[in-house]
C-alpha positions as CSV (number, residue, x, y, z in Angstrom):
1,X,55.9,126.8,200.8
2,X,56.1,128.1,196.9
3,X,56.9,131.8,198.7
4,X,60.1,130.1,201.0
5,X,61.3,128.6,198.0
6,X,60.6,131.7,195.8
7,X,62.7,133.8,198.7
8,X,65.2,131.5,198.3
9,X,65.4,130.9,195.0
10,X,66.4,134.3,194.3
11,X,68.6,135.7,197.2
12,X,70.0,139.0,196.5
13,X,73.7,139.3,194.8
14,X,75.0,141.4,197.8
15,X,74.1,138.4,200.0
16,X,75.7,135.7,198.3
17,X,78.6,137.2,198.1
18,X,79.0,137.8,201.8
19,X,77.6,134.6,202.4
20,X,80.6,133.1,200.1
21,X,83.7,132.0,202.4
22,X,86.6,134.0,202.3
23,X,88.8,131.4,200.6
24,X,86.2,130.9,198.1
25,X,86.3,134.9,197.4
26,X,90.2,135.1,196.9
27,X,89.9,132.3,194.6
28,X,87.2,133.7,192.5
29,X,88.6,137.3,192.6
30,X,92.5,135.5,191.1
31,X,90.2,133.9,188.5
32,X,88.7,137.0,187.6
33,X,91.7,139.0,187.5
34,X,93.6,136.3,185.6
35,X,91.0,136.4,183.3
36,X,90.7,139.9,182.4
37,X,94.5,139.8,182.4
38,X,94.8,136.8,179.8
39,X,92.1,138.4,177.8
40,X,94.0,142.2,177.7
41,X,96.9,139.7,176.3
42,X,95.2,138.4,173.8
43,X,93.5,141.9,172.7
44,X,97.2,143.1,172.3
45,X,98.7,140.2,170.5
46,X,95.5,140.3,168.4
47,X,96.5,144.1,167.5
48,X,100.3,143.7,167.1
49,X,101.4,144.3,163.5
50,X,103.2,141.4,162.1
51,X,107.1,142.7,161.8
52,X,109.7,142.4,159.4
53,X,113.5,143.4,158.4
54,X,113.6,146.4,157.1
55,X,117.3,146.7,156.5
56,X,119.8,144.7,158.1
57,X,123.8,145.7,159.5
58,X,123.0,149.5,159.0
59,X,126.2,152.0,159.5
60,X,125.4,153.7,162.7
61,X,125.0,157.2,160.5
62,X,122.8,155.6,158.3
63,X,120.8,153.6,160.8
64,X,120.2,157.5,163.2
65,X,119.1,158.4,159.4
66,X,116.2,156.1,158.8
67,X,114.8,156.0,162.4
68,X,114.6,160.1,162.3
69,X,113.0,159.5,158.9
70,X,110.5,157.1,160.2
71,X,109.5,158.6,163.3
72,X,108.8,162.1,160.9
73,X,106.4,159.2,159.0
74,X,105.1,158.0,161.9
75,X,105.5,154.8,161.2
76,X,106.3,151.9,164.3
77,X,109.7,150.2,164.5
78,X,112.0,147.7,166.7
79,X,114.9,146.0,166.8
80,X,115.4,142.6,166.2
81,X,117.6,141.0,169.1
82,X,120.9,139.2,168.5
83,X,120.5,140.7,164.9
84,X,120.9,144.2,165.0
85,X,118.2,144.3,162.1
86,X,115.6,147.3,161.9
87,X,112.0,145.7,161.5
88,X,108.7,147.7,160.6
89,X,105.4,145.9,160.1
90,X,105.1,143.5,157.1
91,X,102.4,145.3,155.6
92,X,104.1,148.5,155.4
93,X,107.7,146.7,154.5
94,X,108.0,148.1,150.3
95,X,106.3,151.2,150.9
96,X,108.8,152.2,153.3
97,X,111.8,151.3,151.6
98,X,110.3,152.7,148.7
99,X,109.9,156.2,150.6
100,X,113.3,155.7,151.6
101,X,114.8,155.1,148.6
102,X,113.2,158.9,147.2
103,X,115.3,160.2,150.3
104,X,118.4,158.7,149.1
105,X,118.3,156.6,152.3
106,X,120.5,154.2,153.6
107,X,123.7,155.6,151.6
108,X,125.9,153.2,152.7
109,X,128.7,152.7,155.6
110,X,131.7,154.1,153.9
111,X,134.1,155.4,156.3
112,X,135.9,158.6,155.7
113,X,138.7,160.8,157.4
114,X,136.9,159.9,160.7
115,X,139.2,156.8,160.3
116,X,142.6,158.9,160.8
117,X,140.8,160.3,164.1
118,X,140.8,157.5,166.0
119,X,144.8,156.7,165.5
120,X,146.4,155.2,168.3
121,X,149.9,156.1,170.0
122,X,152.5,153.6,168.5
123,X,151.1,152.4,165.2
124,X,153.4,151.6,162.3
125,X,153.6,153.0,159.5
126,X,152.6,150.9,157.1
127,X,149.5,151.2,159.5
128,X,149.0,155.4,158.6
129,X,149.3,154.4,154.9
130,X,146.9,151.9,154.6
131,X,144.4,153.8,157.1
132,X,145.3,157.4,154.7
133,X,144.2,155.4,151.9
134,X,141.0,153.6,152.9
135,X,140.2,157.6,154.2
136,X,141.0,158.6,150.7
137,X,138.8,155.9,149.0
138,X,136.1,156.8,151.5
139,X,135.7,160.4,150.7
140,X,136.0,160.3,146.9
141,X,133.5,157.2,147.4
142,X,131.2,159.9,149.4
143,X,131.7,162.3,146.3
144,X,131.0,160.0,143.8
145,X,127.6,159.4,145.4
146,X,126.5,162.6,145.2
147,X,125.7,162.5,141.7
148,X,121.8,161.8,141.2
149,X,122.2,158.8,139.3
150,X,124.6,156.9,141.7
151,X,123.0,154.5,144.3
152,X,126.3,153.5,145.6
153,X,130.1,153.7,144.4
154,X,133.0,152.0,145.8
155,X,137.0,153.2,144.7
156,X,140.0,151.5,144.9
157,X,143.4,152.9,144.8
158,X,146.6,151.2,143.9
159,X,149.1,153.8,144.8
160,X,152.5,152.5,144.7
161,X,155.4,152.9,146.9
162,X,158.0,156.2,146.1
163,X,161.1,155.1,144.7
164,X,164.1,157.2,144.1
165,X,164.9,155.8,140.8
166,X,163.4,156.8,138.3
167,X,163.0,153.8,136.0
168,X,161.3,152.1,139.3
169,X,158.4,155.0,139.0
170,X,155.0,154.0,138.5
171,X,151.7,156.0,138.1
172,X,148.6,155.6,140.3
173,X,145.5,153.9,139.0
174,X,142.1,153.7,140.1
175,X,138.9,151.7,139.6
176,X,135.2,152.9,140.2
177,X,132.8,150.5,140.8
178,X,129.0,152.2,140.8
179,X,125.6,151.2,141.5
180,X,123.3,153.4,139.1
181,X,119.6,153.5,140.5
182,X,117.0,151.7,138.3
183,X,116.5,153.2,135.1
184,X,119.0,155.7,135.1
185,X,122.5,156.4,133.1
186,X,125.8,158.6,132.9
187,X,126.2,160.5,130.0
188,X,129.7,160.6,128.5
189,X,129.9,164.0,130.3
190,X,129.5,163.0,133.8
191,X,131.5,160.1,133.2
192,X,134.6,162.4,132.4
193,X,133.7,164.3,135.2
194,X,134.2,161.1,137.8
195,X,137.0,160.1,136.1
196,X,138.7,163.8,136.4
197,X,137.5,163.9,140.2
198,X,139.4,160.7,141.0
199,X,142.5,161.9,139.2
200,X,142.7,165.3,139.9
201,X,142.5,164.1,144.0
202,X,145.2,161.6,143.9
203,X,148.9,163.3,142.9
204,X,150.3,162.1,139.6
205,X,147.4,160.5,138.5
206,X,146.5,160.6,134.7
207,X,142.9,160.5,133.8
208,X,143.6,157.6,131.5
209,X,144.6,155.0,134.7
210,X,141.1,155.4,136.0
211,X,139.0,152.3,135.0
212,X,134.7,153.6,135.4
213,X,132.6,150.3,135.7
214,X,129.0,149.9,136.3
215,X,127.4,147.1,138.5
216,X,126.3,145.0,135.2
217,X,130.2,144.8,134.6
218,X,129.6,147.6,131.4
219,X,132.4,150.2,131.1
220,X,132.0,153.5,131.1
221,X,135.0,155.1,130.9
222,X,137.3,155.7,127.6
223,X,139.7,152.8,126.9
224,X,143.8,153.4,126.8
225,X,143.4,154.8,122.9
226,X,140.7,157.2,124.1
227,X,138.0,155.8,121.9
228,X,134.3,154.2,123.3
229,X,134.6,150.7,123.3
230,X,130.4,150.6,122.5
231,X,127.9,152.9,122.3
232,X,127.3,155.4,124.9
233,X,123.4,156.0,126.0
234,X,122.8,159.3,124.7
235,X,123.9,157.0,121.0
236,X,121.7,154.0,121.8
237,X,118.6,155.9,122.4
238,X,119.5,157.9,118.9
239,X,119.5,154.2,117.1
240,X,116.8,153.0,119.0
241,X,114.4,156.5,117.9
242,X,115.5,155.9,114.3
243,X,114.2,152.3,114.3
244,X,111.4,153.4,115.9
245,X,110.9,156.2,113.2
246,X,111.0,153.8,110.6
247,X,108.5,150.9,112.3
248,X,105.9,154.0,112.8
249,X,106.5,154.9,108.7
250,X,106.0,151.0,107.9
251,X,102.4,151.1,110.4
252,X,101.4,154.2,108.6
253,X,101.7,153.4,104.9
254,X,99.8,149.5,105.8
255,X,97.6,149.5,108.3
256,X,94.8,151.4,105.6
257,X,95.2,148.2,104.1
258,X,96.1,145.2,105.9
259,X,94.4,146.8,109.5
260,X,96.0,147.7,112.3
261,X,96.1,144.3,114.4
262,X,97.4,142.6,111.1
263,X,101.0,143.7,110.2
264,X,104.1,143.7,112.3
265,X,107.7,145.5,111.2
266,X,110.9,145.6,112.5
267,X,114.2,148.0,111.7
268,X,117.6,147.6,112.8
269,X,119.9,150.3,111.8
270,X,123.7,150.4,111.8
271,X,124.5,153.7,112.2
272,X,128.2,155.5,111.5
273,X,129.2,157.6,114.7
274,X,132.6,157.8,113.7
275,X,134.0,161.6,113.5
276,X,135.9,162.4,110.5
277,X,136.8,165.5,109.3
278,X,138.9,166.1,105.5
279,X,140.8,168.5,103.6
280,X,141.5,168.7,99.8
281,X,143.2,170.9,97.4
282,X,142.0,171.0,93.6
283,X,143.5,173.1,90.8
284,X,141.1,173.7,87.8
285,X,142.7,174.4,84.2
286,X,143.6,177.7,82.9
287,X,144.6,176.7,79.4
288,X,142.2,178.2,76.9
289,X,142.6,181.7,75.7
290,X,140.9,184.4,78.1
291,X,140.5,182.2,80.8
292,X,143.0,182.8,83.4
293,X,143.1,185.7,85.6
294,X,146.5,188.2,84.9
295,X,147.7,188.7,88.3
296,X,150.8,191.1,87.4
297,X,152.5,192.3,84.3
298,X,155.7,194.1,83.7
299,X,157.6,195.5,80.4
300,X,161.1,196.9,79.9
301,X,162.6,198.7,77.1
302,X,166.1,200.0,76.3
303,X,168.0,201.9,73.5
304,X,171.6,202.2,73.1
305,X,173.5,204.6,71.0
306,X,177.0,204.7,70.2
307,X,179.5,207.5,68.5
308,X,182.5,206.0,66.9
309,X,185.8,207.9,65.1
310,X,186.1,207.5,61.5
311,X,188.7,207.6,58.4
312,X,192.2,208.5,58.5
313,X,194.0,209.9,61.6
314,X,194.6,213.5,61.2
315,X,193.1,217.2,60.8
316,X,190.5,216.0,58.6
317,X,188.9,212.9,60.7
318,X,188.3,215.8,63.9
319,X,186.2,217.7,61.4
320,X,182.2,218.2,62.1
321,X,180.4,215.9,60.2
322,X,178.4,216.6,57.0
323,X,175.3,217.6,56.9
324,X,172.8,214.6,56.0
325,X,171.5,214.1,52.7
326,X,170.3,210.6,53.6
327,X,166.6,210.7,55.7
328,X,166.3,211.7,59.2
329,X,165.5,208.4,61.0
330,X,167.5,205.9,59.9
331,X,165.9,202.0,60.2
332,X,167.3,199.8,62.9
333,X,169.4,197.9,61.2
334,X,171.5,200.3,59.4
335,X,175.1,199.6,59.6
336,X,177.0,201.6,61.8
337,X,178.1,204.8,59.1
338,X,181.3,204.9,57.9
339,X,184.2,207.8,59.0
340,X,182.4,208.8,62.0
341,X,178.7,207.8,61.9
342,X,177.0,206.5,64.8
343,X,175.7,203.1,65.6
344,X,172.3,202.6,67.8
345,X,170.9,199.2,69.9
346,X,166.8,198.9,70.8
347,X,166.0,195.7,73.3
348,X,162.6,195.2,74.6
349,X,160.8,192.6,77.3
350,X,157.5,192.5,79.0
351,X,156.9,189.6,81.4
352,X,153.2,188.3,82.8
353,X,151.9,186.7,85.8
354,X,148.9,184.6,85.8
355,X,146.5,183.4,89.0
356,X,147.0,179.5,89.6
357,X,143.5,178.3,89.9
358,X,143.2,176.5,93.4
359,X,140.4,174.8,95.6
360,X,141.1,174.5,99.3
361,X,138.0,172.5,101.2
362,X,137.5,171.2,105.0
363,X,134.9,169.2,105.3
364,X,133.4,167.7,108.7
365,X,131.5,165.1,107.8
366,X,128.2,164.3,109.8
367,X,128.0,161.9,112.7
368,X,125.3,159.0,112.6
369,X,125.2,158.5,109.4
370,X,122.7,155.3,108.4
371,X,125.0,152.6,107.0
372,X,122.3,150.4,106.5
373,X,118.6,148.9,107.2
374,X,117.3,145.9,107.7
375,X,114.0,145.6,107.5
376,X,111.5,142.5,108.6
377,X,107.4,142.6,107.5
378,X,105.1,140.3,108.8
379,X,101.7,140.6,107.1
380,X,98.5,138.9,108.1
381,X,96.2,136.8,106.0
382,X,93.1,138.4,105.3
383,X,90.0,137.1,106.0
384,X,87.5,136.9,103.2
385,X,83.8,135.8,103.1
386,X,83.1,132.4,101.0
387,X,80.4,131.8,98.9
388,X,78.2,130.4,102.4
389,X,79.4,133.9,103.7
390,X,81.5,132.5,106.1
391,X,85.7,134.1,106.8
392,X,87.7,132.3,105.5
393,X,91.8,133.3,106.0
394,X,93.8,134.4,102.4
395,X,97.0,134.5,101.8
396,X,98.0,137.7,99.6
397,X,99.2,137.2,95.7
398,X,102.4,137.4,94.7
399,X,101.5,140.6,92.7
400,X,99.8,142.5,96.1
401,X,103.6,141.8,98.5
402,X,105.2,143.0,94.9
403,X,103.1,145.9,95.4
404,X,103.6,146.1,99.6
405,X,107.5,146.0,99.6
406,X,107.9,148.5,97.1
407,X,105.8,150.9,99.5
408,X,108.0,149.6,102.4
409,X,111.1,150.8,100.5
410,X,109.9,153.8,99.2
411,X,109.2,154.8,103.3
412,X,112.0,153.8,104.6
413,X,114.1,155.0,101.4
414,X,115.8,151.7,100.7
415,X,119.2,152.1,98.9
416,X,120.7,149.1,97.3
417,X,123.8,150.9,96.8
418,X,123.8,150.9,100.7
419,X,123.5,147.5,101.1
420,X,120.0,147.6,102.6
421,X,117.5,144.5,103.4
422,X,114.1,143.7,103.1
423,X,112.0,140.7,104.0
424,X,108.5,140.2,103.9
425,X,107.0,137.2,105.0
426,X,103.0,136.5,104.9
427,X,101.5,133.7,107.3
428,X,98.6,133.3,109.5
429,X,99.0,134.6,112.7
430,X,98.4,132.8,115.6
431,X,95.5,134.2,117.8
432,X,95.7,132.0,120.7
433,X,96.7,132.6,123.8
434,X,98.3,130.9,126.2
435,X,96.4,130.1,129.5
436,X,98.3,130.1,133.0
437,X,97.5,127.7,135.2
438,X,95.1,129.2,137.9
439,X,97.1,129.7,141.4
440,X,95.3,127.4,144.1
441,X,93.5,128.8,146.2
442,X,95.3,127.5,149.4
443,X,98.9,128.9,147.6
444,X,97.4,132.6,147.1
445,X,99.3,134.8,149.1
446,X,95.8,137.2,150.0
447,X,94.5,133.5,150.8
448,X,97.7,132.8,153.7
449,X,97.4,136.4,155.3
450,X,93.1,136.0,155.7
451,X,93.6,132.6,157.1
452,X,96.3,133.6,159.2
453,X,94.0,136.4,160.8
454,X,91.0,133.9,161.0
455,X,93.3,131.4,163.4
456,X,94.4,134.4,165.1
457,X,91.1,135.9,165.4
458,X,89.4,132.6,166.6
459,X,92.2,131.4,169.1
460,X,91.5,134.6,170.8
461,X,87.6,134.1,170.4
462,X,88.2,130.4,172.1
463,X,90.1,131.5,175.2
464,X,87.4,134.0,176.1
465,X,84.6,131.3,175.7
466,X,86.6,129.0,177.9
467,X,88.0,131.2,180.5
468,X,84.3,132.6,181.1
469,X,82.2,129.2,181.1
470,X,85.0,126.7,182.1
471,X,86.6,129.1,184.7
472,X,85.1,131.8,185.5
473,X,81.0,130.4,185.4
474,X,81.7,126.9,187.0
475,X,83.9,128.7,190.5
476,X,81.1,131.0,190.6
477,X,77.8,128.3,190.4
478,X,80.1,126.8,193.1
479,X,80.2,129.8,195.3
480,X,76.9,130.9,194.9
481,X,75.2,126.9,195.8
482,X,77.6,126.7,199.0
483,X,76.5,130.3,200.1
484,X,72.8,129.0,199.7
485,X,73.6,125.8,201.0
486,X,75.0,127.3,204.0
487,X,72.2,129.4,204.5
488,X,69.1,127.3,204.2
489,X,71.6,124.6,206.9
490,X,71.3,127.2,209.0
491,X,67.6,128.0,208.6
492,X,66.6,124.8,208.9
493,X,68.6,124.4,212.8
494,X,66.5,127.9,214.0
495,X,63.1,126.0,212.8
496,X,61.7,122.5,214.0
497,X,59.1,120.4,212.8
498,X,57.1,122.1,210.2
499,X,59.8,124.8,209.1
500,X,62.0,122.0,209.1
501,X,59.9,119.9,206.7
502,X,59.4,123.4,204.7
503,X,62.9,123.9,204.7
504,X,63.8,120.5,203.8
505,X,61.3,121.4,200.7
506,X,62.8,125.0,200.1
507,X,65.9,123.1,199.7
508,X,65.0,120.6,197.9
509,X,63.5,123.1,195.3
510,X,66.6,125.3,195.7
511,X,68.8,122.1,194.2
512,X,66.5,121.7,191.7
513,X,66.6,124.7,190.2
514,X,70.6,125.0,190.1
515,X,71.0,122.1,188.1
516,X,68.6,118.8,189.1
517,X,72.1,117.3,189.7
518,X,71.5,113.6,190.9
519,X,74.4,113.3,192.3
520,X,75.0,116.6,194.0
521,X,71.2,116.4,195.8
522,X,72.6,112.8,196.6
523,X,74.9,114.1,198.7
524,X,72.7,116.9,200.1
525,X,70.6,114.2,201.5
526,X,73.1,111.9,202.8
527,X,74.6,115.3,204.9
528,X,70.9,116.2,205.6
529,X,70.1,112.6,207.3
530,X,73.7,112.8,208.7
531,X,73.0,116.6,210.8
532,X,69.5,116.3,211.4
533,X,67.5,113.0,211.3
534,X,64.5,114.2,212.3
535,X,63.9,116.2,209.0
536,X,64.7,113.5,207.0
537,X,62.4,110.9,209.1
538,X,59.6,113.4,208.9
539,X,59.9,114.0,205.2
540,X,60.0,110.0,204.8
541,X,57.0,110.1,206.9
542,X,55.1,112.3,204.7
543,X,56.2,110.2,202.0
544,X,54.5,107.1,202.9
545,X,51.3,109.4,203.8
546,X,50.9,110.9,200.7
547,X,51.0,107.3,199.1
């Protein structure tokens, strides 16, 4: 008997599934399948990468840009539907527009000259113009971008409409709007240079009518007198080094005394950046003797002499004259001689020139010229031990900040003449901090993204556990009792008597061991009693023996 219901106990896998009804094998097989197809589901949803917008409304040259960039990355992609936004996986969302920001990527949808391709037969005129324009503001727009500080830059033109008068003419203007990347600035230099590129493209166009504006609202660009309305970069960064020059010369000269951690400075510096350029003209004196430079001299000298008749008219007045007796040279001023003598005139004149003594000087004076300082101290109290040796916080003497300004003046090189300021203020500082309030837990964004995973994670882990012991285990106990059932029924007919009693057992022992179900063996033996009463009547009959 314990061999029968060892044999059946333990009927090969090959026979119970023949002995398993056909019906019953098509269900099992669909709950298999379904099975192994609901858990491949979950396997893939489990492995799908959480996606999100990458960029949104992309221009169509823009959009072929980033998907060739990606695919070179390798990195995964799709569309969102409806939305015609480009998604990547969350995780991966700001290093990929980080990476395409280095590649200058997306540049923007700014239409060009493609937009006078596409004209169609019959359009106005008006039409042509406003297309040319938009084409025009396009490519200058493309231009503009090309600079390595410009993000994005969008033009506008305001081109008015030819008129034959000439009172009636106006001139062009235009406005540039650009988007500098983070951290970044024009120079004066390349600002000129847009502003040139937009007039030099649009005919009579000065450079004066174009307006350069960043995306903070700051202009750039020269106003209608053609001076800076504030201070360029290349000019703040030359302030801000200078203040910075001066803080570091204040740290030096006190931190030997005070400590490092106990003094604090601040500079601000107006500096001059105005360009000025003079010219004078001085003359020194020349009046004392010797000190003036002869440039020229001339002299001129002349002597006149003059022979005159003398005496009566006649034989006598035509004579020779006498032979002197008087001396040979006669003085200057003798009077002409008498009867014939003659008369002599001496005039002399010498004329100088002297240098004029003149100064001419240009002089160009120096841009950034320290108008004045103002300067701001904050010292520390220091901390000295008490008589029970504990530190206690001091205050400095009057006569020790006398002593600490005056070596803040003499680094900085305080003028008062300039108009310079210095403050110096001594107060304990305040050492405490301020605490943030902790994030919760539950709030933490590390927190959201494990728990997310974990639900994930354990929803999947749940439908496996049910599809194979609610599904999958229950249909195939079923199967595998009826194919036993079926097969000790059909034992028990080929037998009588004994084998019958034996199978009756067998089966019995076969119900107990797949479950000691007191309902199922119920109905075992109400289907036993109902196909073959004499088993049933001789097991009762042993029964009542064995009592």
């Amino acid at each position: 008997m314990a061999d029968t219901n060892t044999l059946s106990s333990n009927p090969g896998m090959a026979q119970l599934l023949i002995g398993i009804p056909s019906q019953q094998k098509l269900g099992l097989i669909v709950a298999v399948a379904a099975t192994v197809a609901l858990l491949s589901g979950l396997w893939l949803w489990g492995q799908t990468p959480d996606y999100r917008v990458l960029y949104a409304n992309l221009a169509e040259r823009d959009g072929g840009a980033v998907i060739e960039s990606l695919q070179q990355q390798n990195i995964p992609y799709k569309f969102a539907e409806g939305g015609g936004a480009l998604m990547v996986p969350a995780s991966r969302v700001h290093e990929v527009r980080l990476k395409m920001a280095t590649l200058g990527l997306p540049k923007g949808g700014t239409a060009g000259f493609e937009l006078m391709e596409n004209q169609k037969f019959g359009t106005s005129q008006f039409l042509e113009q406003v297309n040319f324009q938009r084409a025009l503001e396009g490519e200058l727009a493309r231009s503009v971008q090309t600079m390595a500080a410009v993000s994005n830059a969008r033009v506008h033109l305001a081109i008015p409409k030819p008129s034959v008068f000439i009172k009636d003419k106006q001139k062009p203007t235009a406005s540039v709007v650009l988007a500098l990347y983070a951290g970044r600035a024009l120079d004066e230099g390349q600002v000129n240079a847009i502003v040139h590129l937009i007039s030099s493209s649009v005919p009579e166009m000065r450079a004066e009518n174009v307006t350069v504006v960043d995306q903070n609202g700051n202009l750039l660009s020269a106003s209608a007198d053609g001076k800076r309305q504030m201070l360029d970069a290349s000019q703040m960064k030359y302030v801000r080094q200078i203040e910075q020059d001066y803080v570091q010369r204040i740290l030096d000269i006190l931190s030997p005394i005070t400590g490092t951690q106990n003094v604090r400075a601040q500079v601000t510096a107006s500096l001059d950046f105005t360009e000025k350029e003079q010219t004078s003209e001085s003359y020194a004196p020349n009046q004392p003797p010797n000190a003036a430079a002869v440039r020229s001299m001339q002299s001129t000298e002349s002597l006149d002499g003059v022979k005159t008749a003398g005496g009566v008219p006649g034989a006598l007045s035509n004579q020779p004259p006498v032979p002197a007796t008087a001396p040979i040279v006669a003085p200057a001023n003798a009077l002409p001689a008498v009867n014939g003598a003659a008369t002599e005139k001496s005039l002399k004149e010498q004329r100088t020139n002297y240098e004029v003594d003149r100064t001419i000087q240009h002089t160009r004076l120096p841009v950034g010229n320290i108008k004045r300082l103002s300067v701001a101290v904050v010292l520390n109290n220091r901390s000295v031990a008490d008589a029970e040796g504990k530190m206690v916080s001091t205050p400095y003497s009057e006569e020790e900040k006398n002593q600490i300004s005056a070596l803040v003046r003499e680094a900085v090189g305080f003028e008062v003449t300039r108009g310079d300021s210095l403050n110096l203020l001594n107060s304990a500082f305040n050492d405490t901090q301020e605490v943030l309030e902790a994030i919760p837990l539950w709030q933490q964004p590390e927190i959201i993204a494990l728990t997310k995973d974990l639900l994930k994670y354990l929803l999947i882990g749940g439908g496996v556990i049910y599809l194979l012991f609610g599904i999958i285990r229950p249909a195939f106990r079923r199967a595998t009792e009826n194919a036993m059932e079926q097969e000790e029924h059909s034992e028990g007919e080929e037998g009588g008597g004994t084998e019958g009693e034996e199978g009756s057992a067998k089966q019995d022992g076969t119900h107990r061991q797949s479950g000691n179900s007191y309902d199922h063996n119920l109905q075992v033996a109400k289907q036993l009693a109902k196909d073959d009463p004499k088993i049933v009547a001789t097991v009762v009959k042993e029964w009542v023996n064995k009592e």
